[in-house]
C-alpha positions in Angstrom: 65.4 -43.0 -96.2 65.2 -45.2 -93.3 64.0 -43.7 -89.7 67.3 -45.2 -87.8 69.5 -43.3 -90.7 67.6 -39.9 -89.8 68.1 -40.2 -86.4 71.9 -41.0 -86.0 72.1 -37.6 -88.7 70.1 -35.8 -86.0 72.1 -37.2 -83.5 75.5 -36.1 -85.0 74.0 -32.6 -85.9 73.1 -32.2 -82.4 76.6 -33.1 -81.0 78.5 -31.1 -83.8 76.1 -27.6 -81.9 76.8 -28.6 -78.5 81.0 -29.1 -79.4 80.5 -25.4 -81.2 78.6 -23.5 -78.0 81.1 -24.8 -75.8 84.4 -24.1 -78.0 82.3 -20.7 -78.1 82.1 -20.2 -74.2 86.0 -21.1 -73.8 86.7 -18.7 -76.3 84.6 -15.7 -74.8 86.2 -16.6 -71.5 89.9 -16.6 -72.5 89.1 -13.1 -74.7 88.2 -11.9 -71.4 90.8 -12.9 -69.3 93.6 -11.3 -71.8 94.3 -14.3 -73.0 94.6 -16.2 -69.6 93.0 -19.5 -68.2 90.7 -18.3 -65.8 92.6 -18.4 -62.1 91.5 -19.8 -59.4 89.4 -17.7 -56.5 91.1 -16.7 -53.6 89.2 -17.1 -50.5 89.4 -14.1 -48.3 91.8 -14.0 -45.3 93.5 -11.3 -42.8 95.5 -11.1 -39.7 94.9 -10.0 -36.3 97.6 -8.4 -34.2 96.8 -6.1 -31.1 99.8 -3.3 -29.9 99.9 -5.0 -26.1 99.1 -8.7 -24.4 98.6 -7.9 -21.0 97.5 -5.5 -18.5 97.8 -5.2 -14.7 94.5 -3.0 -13.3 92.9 -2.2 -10.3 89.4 -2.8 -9.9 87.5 0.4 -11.2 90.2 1.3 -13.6 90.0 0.8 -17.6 92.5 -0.1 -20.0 92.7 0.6 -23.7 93.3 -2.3 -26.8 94.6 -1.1 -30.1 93.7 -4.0 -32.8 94.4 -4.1 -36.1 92.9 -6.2 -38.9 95.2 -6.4 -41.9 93.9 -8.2 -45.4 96.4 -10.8 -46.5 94.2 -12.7 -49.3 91.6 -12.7 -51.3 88.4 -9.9 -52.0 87.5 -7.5 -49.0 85.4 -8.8 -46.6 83.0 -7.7 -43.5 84.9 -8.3 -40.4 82.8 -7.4 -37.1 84.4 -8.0 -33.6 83.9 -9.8 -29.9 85.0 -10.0 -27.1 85.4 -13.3 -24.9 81.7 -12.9 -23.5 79.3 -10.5 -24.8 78.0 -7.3 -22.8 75.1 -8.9 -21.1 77.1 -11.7 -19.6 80.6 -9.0 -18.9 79.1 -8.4 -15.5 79.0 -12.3 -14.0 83.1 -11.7 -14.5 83.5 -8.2 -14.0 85.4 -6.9 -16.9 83.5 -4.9 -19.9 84.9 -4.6 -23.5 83.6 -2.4 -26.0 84.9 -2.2 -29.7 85.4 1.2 -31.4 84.3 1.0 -34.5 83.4 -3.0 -33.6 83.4 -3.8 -37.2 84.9 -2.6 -41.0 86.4 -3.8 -44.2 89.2 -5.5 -45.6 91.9 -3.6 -43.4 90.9 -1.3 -40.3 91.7 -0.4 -36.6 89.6 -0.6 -34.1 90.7 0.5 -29.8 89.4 -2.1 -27.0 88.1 -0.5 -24.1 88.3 -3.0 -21.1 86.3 -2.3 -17.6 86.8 -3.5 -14.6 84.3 -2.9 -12.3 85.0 -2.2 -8.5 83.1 -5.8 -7.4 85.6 -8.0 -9.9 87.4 -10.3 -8.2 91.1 -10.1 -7.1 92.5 -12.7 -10.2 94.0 -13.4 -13.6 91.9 -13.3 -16.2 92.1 -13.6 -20.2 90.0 -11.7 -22.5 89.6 -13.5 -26.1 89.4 -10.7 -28.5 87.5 -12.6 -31.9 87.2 -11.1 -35.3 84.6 -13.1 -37.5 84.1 -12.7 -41.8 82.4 -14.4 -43.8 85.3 -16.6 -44.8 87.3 -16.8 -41.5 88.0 -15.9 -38.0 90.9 -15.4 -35.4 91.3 -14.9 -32.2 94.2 -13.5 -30.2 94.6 -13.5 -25.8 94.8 -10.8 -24.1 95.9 -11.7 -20.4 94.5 -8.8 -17.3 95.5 -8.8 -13.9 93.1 -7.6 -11.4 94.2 -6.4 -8.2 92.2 -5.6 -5.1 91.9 -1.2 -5.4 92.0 -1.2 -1.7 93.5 -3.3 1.0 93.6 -3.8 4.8 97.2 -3.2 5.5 98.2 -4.3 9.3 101.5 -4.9 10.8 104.4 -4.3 13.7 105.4 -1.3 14.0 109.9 -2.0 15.4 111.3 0.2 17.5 115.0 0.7 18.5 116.6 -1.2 21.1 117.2 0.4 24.0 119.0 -1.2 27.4 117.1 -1.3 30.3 116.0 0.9 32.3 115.9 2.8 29.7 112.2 2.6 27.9 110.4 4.3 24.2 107.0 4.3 24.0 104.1 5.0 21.1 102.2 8.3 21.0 101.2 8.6 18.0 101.1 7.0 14.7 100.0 9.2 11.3 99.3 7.7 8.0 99.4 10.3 4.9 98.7 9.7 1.5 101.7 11.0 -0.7 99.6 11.8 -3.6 96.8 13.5 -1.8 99.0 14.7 1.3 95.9 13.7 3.4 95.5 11.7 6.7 94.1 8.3 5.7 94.8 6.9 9.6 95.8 8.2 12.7 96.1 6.5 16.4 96.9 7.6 19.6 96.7 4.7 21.6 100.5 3.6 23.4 101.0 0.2 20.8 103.2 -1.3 18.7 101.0 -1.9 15.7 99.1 -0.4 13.2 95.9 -1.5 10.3 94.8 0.7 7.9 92.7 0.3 4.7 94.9 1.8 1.9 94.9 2.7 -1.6 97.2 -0.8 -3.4 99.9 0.8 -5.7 100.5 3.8 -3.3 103.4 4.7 -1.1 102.0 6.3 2.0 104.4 9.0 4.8 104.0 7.3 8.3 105.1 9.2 11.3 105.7 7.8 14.8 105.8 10.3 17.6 107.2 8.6 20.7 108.5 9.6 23.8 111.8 8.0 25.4 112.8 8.1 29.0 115.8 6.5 30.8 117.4 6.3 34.4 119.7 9.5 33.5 117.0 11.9 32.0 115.2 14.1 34.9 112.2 14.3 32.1 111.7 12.1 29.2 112.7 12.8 25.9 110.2 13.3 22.6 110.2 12.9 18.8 109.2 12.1 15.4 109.9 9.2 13.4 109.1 9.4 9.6 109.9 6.4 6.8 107.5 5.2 3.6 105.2 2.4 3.0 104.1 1.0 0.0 101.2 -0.7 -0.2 101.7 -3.7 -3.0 98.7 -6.2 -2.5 99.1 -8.8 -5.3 96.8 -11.0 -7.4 94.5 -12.8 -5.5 95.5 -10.8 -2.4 92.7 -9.3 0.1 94.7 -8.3 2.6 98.6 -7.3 3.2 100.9 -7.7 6.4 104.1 -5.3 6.0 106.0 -4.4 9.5 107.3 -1.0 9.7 110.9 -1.0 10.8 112.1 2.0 12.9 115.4 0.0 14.2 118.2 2.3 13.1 117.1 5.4 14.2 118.4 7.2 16.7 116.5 8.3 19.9 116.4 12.5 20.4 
């Protein structure tokens, strides 16, 4: 027999095996699969929602996230979670987040505590919460409003009009903290104007003593004055300017 005949038989042999080991492979496979082509893999995925989207704070105060990761596709994945800047850096802008737990599986909750620390500036900020898998990542905003915690407060203090020669004049002013029921200012020089640093977000009791004389009184007359003030500084705002009107009242 001729050497070319042998090798085209050798030839056919060996393509007759390699048809059988793969019709053998496909057949194993669909066995497997219940009778079913084999499907195609479904890459991981999941959403991320939080339970608020902003937050109005004062400087010291803290704020608390609720996040939730939700699996929507594919085979459960590590999913770890960050905040817009990491802790080493948090300081430069004044606001601290820390993730608890800051990472799971597949679907979890995890709370955002947010700090801002009494030197952050007085401004709008957003906070980029950022959960990472293997597969994918998402990121949703979450929008903070820092206000100043304290404020120089200044302004006019009105009195009622009164013909001449007829006069009212200042003795006193007293500024008391509603919640603490404790003098934060109190002057007794004769003017018609006040400044104060107060608490922002705080209504404040301020009482004007004064002392009222006129051409028909043979000594003058005294009293008290009381109204409110709240203090509402906002974003961005150092310092406040709020008159406080005493122009309806009555004198005696």
């Amino acid at each position: 027999m001729k050497p070319s005949i042998i090798n085209k038989k050798i030839f056919v042999l060996v393509v007759l095996l390699l048809v059988i080991i793969v019709v053998g492979i496909l057949a194993v496979s669909l066995f497997s699969n219940n009778g079913n082509l084999p499907s195609e893999v479904v890459p991981f995925d999941f959403s991320l929602i939080s339970n608020s989207s902003s937050s109005v704070l004062l400087q010291g105060e803290s704020t608390y996230v609720k996040i939730d990761v939700t699996q929507t596709n594919g085979t459960s994945e590590d999913v770890n979670l960050f905040s817009m800047i990491d802790k080493s850096d948090s300081a430069d802008y004044g606001i601290i987040c820390d993730f608890n737990p800051s990472y799971g599986i597949g679907n979890f909750s995890s709370v955002a505590k947010l700090t801002i620390l009494n030197s952050t500036s007085s401004n709008a900020y957003m906070v980029n919460f950022t959960a990472v898998s293997q597969s994918v990542n998402h990121t949703l905003s979450f929008n903070v409003d820092v206000l100043s915690a304290y404020v120089p407060v200044s302004g006019e203090i009105i009195l009622p009009s009164v013909n001449y020669p007829a006069q009212i004049g200042i003795r006193s002013i007293t500024i008391i903290d509603s919640k603490t029921n404790q003098t934060v200012r109190q002057d007794t020089e004769a003017v018609n104007s006040y400044y104060a640093t107060l608490k922002n977000h705080n209504t404040y009791f301020v009482t004007v003593s004064y002392v009222y004389s006129s051409f028909f009184d043979l000594l003058p007359k005294s009293g008290e004055w009381s109204t409110t003030l709240y203090v509402d500084a906002a974003v961005g705002q150092t310092a406040l300017t709020k008159s406080i009107s005493f122009s309806n009242y009555s004198v005696g």
